[in-house]
C-alpha positions in Angstrom: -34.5 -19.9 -37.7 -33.9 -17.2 -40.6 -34.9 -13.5 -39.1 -37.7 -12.9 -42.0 -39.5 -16.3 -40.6 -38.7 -15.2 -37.0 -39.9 -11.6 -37.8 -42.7 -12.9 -40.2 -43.8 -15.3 -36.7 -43.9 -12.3 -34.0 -45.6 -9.6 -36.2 -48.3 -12.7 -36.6 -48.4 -13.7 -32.9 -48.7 -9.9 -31.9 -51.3 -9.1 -34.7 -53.4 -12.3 -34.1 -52.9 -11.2 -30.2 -54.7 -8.1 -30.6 -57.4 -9.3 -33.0 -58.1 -12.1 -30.6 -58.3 -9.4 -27.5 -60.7 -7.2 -29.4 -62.8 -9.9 -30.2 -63.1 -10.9 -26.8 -63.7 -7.2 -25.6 -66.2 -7.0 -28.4 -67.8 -10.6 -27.7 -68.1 -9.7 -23.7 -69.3 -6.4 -24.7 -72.1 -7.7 -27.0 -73.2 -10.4 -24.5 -73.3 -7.8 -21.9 -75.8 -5.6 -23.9 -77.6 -8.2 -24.6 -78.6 -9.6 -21.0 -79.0 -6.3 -19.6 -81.1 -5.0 -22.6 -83.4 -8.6 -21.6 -83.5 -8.3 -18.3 -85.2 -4.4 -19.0 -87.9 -6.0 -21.4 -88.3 -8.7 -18.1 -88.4 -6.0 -15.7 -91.0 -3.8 -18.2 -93.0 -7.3 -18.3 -92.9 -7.7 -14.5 -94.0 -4.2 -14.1 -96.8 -4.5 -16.6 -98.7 -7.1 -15.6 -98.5 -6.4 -12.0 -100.0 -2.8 -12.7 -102.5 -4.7 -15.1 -103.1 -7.5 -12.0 -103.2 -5.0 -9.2 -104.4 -1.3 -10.3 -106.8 -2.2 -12.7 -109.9 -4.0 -10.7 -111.8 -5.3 -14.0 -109.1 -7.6 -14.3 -109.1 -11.1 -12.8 -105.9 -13.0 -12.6 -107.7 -15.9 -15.2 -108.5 -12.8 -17.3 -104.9 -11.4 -17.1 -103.9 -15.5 -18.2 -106.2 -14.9 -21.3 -104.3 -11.6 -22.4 -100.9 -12.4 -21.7 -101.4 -15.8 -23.9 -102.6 -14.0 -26.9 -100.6 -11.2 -26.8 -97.8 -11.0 -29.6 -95.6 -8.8 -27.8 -94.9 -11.6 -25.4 -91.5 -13.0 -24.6 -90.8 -16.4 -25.8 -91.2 -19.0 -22.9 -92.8 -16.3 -20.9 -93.6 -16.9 -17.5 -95.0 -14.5 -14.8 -95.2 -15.5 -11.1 -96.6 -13.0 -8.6 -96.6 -13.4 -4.9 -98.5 -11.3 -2.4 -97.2 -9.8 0.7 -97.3 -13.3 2.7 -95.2 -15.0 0.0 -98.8 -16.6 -1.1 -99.1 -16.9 -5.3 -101.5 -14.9 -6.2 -100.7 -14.9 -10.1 -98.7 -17.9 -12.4 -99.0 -18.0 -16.2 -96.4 -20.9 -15.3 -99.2 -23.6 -16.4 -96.0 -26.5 -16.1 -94.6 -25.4 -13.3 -91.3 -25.5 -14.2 -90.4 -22.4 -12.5 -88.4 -23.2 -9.3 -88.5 -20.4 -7.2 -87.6 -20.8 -3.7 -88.9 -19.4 -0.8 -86.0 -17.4 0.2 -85.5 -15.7 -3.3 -88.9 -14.4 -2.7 -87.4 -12.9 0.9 -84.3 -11.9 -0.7 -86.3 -9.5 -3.3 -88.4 -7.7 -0.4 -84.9 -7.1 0.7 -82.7 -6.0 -1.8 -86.0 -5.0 -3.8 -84.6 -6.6 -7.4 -82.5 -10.0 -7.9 -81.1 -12.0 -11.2 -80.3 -15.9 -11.7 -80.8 -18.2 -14.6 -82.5 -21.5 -14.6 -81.5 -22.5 -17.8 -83.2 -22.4 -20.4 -84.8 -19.4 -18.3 -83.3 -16.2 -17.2 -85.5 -15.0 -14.2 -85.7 -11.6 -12.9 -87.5 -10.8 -9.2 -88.4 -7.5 -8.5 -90.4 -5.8 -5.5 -93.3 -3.6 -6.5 -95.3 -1.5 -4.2 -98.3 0.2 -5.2 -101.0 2.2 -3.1 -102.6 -1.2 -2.2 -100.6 -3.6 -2.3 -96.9 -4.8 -1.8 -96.0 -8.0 -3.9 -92.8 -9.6 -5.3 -93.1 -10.5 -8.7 -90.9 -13.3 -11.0 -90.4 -13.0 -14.8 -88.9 -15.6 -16.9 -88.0 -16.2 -20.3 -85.6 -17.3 -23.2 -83.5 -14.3 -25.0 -83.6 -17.1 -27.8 -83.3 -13.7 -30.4 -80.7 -12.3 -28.6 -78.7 -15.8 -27.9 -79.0 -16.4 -31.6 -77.4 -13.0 -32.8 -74.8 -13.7 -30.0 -73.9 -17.0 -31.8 -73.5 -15.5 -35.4 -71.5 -12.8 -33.8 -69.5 -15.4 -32.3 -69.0 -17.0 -35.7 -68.5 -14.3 -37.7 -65.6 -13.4 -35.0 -63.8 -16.7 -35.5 -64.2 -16.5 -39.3 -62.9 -13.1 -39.3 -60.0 -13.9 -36.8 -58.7 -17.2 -39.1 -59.0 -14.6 -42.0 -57.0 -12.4 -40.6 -54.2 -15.0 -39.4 -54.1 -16.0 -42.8 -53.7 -12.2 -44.2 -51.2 -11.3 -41.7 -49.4 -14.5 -42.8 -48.6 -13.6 -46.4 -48.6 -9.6 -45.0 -46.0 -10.2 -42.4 -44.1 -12.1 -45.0 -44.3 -9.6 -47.5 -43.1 -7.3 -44.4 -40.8 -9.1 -43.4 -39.3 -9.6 -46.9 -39.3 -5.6 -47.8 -38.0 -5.1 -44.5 -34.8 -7.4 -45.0 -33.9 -6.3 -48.4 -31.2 -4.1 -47.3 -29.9 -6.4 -45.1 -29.8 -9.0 -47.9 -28.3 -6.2 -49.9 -25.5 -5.6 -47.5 -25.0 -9.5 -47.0 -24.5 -9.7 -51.2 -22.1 -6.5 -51.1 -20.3 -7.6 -48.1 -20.0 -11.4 -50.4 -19.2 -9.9 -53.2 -15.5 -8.3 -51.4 -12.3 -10.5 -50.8 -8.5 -9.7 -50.4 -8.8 -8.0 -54.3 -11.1 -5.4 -54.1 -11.0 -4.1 -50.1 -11.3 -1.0 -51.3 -14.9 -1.9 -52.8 -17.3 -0.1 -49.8 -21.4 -0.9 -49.0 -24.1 1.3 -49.6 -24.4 3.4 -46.7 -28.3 4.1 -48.1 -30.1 6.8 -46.6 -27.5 7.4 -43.7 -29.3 7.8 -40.8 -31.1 4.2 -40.2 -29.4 1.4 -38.0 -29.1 -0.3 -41.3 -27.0 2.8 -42.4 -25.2 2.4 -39.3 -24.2 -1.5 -39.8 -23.4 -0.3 -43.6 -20.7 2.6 -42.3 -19.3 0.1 -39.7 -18.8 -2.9 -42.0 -17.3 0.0 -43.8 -15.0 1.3 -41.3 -13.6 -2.5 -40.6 -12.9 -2.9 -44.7 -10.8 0.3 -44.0 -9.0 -0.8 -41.1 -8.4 -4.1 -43.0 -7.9 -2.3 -46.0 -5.0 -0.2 -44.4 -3.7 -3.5 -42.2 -3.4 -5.0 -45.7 -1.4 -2.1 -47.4 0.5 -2.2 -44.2 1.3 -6.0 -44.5 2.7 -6.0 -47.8 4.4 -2.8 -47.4 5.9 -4.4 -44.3 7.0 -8.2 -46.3 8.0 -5.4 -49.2 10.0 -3.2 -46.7 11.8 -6.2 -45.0 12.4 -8.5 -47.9 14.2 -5.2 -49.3 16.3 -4.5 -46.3 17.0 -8.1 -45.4 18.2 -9.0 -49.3 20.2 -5.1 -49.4 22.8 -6.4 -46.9 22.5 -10.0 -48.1 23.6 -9.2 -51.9 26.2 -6.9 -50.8 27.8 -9.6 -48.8 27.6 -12.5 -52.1 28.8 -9.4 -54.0 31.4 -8.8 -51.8 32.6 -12.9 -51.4 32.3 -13.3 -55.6 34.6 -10.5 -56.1 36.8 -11.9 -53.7 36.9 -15.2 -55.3 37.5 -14.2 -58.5 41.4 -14.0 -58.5 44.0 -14.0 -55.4 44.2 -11.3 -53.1 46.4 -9.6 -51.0 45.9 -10.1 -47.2 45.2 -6.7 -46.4 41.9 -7.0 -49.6 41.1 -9.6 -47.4 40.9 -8.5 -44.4 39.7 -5.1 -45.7 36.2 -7.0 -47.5 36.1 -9.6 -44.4 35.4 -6.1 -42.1 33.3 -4.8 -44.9 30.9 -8.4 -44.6 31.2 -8.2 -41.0 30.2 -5.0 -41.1 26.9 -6.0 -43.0 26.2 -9.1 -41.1 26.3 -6.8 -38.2 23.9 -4.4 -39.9 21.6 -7.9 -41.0 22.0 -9.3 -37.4 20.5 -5.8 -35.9 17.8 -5.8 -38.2 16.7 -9.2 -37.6 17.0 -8.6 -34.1 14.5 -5.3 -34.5 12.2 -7.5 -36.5 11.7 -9.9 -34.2 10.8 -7.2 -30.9 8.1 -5.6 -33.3 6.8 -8.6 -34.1 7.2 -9.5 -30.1 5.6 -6.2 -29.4 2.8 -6.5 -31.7 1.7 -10.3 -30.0 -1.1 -10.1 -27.9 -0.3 -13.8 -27.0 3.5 -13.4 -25.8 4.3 -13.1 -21.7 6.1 -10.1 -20.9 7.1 -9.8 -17.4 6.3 -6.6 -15.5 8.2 -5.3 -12.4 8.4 -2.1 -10.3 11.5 -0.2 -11.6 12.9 3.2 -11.0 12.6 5.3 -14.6 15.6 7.3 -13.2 18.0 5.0 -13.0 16.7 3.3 -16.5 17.5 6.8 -18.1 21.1 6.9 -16.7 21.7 3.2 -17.8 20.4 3.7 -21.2 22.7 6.7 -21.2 26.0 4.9 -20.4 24.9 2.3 -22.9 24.3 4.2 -25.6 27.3 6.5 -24.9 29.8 3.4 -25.0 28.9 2.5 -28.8 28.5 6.6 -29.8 30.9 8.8 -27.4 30.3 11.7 -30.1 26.6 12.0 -28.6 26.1 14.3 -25.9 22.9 13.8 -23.7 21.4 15.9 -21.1 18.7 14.6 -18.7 17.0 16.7 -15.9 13.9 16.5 -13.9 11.5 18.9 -13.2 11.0 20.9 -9.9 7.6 19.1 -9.8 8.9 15.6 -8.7 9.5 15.8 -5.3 8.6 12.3 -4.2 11.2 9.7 -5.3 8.4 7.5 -5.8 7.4 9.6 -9.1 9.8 7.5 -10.5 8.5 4.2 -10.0 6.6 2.6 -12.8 5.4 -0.5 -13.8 7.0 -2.4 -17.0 9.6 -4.7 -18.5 13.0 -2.5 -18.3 14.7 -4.1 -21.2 12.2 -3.2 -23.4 12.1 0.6 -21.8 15.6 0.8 -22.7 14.9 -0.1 -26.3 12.5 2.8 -25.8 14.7 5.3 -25.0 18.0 4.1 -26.9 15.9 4.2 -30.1 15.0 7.6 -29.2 18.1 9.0 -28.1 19.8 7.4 -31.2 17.3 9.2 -33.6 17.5 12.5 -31.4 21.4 12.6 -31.5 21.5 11.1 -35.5 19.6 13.8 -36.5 21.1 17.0 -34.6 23.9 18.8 -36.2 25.7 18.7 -33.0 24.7 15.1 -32.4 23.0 16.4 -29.0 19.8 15.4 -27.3 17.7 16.6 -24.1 15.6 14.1 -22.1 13.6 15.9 -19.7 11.0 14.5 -17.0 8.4 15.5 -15.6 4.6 14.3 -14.3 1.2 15.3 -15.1 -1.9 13.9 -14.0 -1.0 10.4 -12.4 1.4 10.3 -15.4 4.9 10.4 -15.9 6.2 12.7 -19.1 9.6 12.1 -20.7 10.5 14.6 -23.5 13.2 13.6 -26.0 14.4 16.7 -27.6 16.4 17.3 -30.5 17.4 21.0 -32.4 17.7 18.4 -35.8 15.8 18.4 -39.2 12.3 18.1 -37.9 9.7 15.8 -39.4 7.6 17.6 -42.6 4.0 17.6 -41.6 3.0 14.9 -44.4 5.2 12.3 -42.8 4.2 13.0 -39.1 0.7 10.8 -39.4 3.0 8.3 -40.9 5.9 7.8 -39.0 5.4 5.2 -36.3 4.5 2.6 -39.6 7.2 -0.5 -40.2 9.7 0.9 -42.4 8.3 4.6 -42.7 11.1 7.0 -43.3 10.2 10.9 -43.5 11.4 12.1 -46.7 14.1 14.6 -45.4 16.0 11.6 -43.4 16.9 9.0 -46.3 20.2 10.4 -45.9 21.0 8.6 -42.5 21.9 4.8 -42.2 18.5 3.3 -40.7 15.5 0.7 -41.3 12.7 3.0 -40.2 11.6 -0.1 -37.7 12.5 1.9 -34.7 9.7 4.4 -34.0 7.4 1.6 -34.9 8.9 -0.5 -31.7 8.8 2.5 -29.3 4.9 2.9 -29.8 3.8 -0.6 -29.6 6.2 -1.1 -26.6 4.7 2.3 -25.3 1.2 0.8 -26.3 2.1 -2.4 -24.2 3.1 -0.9 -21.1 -0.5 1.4 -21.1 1.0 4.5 -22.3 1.1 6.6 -25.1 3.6 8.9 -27.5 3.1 12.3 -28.9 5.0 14.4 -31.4 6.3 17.9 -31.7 7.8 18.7 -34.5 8.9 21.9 -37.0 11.0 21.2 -40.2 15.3 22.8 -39.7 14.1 23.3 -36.2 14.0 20.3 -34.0 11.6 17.1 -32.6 9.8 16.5 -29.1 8.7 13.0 -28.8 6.6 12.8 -25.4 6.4 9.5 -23.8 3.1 9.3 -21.1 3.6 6.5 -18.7 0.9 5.8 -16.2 2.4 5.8 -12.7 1.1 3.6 -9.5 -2.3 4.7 -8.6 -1.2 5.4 -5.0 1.0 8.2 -6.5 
């Protein structure tokens, strides 16, 4: 069901809830007033014509009869039973008898000195009056057929008034409803109205402080996370296509020349190293390409073991040292780890390793004296690992930008790279439940920080 009909539904069912409640309340109230405004004229009647019966001694009970018939303040169906003090009738202007009044009743008014009870189409009303002379119980009956009447037409102007309403509220809560779901249809035709070519199209945010307002700045916050993810994408298939076809024309380039005429051996074997050379260049940046994209999976399995950080560091160290002996890298600990089991962590160590060779490689590349410092330490359930470098610094316009695919600060074009390697470190980082921070000043050096959580028993 659409929300406007759902909407248009509840505001009736709660409207038409209270008009139906008041209209009770007022109903009840009415018919309330009503029988005890009648049972006051009965009990004034009552009174009446006992004082006239008993006080006054010119008047006879057949002469009271006379009055009481010809008087036009007289309640329709009147009747007026008295009893004496021996339960004996002493005084009915009940000429049919239809009256049934029962012995008891006439006992339970001498003792709770006023009763009420209907005998339809009669509403009877005993009371016990006492006068200098006399004691006597005395029944008055009669038909509120005035009062019954106006309770009717209340009744039916009620149920008119109540369908009306329904019937008001209907188109009203529609109307309602409608005004009330024009933004929302507005939103719905913006949000339609943007596809893959115009992402950077945003919805009217209206007023700015409604929930509506709210929905509008979060649909637009996802167009800019798609927006970006977009830009990223195609900078990415841009980046790569570029690096992947670099290395591929230099090798056809290479091989045509080659062809063209004979060569001597050693042009042979000098352009054979020369392809090599690129295909090794091709084979690494494939090989990058596919741990990002490996990285960036939420559906791919990597298995997680207890391993010692320590000994990851030294490996990654000897590793890296083998394919560059012109780097020189220093790694201490602080005075702060004095448990051995600071070093345990939890993670995949080949892909640590990419971590830190990646780092080590960019700390060393970039460092006049082709030096780096790894230092580790712990802070708050976490282990710290600074990888220092006295290089060229990152400019403060690239720093934001720097863990992208393919993003290379402005300074470092210079240096043989892809720009994929930061990018791996922090979704590997990101995948083990850590994070990386920068440091950085331009001629003066980098501090990338690596936060790994440690076991929670440390």
């Amino acid at each position: 069901m659409e929300i406007r009909k759902r909407l248009t539904y509840q505001f009736i069912a709660i409207v038409a809830l209270i008009l139906f409640l008041s209209s009770l309340a007022i109903y009840i109230s009415f018919s309330k007033s009503r029988k005890e405004e009648f049972y006051d004229r009965l009990a004034n009647k009552a009174r009446l014509v006992a004082q006239m019966l008993i006080d006054i001694d010119e008047i006879n009970a057949d002469l009271l009869k006379k009055i009481e018939k010809n008087n036009p303040l007289s309640l329709p169906n009147e009747k007026i039973v008295i009893f004496d003090y021996l339960n004996n009738q002493i005084y009915s202007s009940d000429e049919t008898n239809v009256l049934k009044i029962p012995e008891n009743y006439i006992d339970k008014v001498r003792i709770e000195e006023k009763i009420r009870y209907i005998q339809k189409p009669y509403e009877i009303l005993g009371e016990f009056y006492t006068s200098e002379f006399d004691r006597i119980v005395v029944f008055a009956a009669a038909t509120d057929i005035f009062g019954i009447n106006k309770l009717k037409r209340l009744r039916l102007i009620l149920f008119v008034v109540f369908i009306s309403g329904l019937f008001i509220i209907y188109f009203a809560g529609h109307v309602f409803a409608a005004r009330a779901l024009n933004p929302v249809t507005n939103i719905i035709l913006q949000v339609n109205s943007i596809g893959i070519t115009n992402l950077d199209q945003r919805i009217d945010e209206g007023n700015g402080t409604d929930e509506l307002a709210r929905l509008a700045k979060t649909f637009n916050g996802m167009l800019h996370r798609l927006e970006s993810a977009f830009k990223i994408q195609k900078n990415f298939i841009a980046n790569a296509s570029h690096e992947l076809r670099t290395p591929l024309t230099a090798i056809s380039g290479q091989i045509e020349v080659l062809l063209m005429k004979d060569r001597k051996t050693g042009e042979y074997q000098e352009t054979l190293i020369s392809v090599l050379d690129d295909m090794r260049n091709l084979n690494h940046l494939a090989n990058k390409l596919l741990l990002l994209a490996q990285a960036s999976s939420e559906t791919t399995e990597i298995t997680f073991t207890n391993l010692r950080i320590d000994d990851t560091l030294w490996n990654s160290r000897s590793e890296i040292i083998k394919r560059k002996p012109e780097y020189s890298i220093t790694i201490s600990f602080s005075e702060n780890i004095t448990d051995e089991g600071n070093f345990t962590i939890y993670g995949n160590e080949l892909l640590l390793k990419t971590v830190i060779i990646n780092l080590i490689d960019n700390a060393c590349k970039y460092s006049p004296d082709k030096s780096a410092t790894i230092f580790v330490d712990t802070n708050n359930k976490k282990l710290v690992i600074h990888f220092i470098d006295k290089g060229i610094g990152i400019p403060t316009d690239d720093v934001k930008m720097i863990f992208q695919p393919f993003y290379r600060a402005k300074n470092a074009m210079g240096e043989r790279g892809h720009g994929l390697g930061l990018s791996l470190v922090d979704k590997i980082i990101s995948q083990h439940g850590g994070k990386i921070e920068l440091t950085t000043e331009v001629n003066s050096g980098s501090d990338f920080m690596i936060y790994l959580p440690l076991p929670s028993k440390f």
